[in-house]
N, C-alpha and C positions, 0 to 999 in steps of 0.2 A: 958360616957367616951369620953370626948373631943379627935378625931381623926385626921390625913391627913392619906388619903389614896391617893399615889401618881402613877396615872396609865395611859400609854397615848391609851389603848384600843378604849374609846371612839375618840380621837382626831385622826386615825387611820383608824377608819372606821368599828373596830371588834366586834362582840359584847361584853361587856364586861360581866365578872362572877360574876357581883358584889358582889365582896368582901366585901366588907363592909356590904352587907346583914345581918343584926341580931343584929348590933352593938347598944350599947347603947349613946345616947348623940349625940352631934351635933359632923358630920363629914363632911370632908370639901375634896374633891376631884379632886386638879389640874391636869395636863395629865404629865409635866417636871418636876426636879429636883429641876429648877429658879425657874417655879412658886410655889413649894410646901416649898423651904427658903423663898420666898414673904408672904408667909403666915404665915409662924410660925414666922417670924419679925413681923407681925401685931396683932396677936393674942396671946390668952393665953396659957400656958403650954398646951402642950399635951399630954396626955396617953400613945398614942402609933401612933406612926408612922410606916407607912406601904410601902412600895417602891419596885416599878418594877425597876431589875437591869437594865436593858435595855431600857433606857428615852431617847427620843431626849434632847437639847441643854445640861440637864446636868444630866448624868446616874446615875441612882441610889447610885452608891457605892461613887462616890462623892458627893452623899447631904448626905448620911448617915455620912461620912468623914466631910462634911461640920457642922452637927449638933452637931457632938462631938467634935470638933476646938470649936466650940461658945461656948460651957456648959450651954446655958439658955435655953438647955432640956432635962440636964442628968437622971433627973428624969423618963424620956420617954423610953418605951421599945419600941427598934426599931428593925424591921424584914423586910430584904430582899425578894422579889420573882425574881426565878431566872429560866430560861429555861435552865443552863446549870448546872450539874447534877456532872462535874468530880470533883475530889478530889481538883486539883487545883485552880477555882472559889469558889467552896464552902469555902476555905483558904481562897480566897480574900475577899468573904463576911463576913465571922468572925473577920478578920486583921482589917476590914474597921470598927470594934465597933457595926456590928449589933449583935444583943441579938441571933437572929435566923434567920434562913432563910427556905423559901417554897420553894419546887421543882415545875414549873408549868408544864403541869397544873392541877391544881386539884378542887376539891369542894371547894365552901363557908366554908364545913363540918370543910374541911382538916384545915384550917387557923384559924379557932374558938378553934379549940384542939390544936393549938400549941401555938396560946394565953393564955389557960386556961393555959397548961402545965408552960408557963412564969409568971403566978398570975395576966395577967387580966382577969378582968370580964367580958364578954361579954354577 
């Protein structure tokens, strides 16, 4: 399952929860918003994209916003993580065209069930 998991944990200094732990197929892991459009312009369809609402230069919810303006990866089930949890955020990540969104933070576990639940494979 060709991936971006887009998360600036490591670029931060945090440990990251690698999320992407278990995934199948080549996943490609920028820390921003820019570098994770840099990448899906360079490469193939993706599966599924994965984005921290909360990115330096360009947050989440406008690459998610950015990916569905383009449509060369509506194909792609895209999923939010987000650290903020009220009703209102959670609105803006759904408005913004993500499929779903994660509450952070949680397990690896937590994000594999909410991909199966959307029909990928992981």
């Amino acid at each position: 399952m060709p991936s971006v998991v887009i998360d600036d944990a490591r670029a931060t200094g945090a440990v990251p929860p690698r999320r992407s732990e278990g995934f199948n197929g080549e996943v490609h892991e920028p820390s921003d918003g820019e570098q994770g459009l840099a990448v899906l312009a360079q490469e193939q369809t993706r599966d599924l994209v994965l984005a921290d609402r909360n990115l330096p230069v360009s947050d989440g919810l406008t690459f998610v916003e950015s990916v569905c303006v383009d449509g060369a990866h509506d194909g792609s089930v895209r999923v939010t993580e987000t650290t903020e949890s009220d009703t209102d955020h959670l609105i803006q990540v759904l408005d913004a065209e993500a499929d779903e969104y994660v509450v952070t933070p949680f397990a690896a576990a937590i994000t594999r069930e909410v991909l199966r639940m959307l029909g990928v494979e992981v």
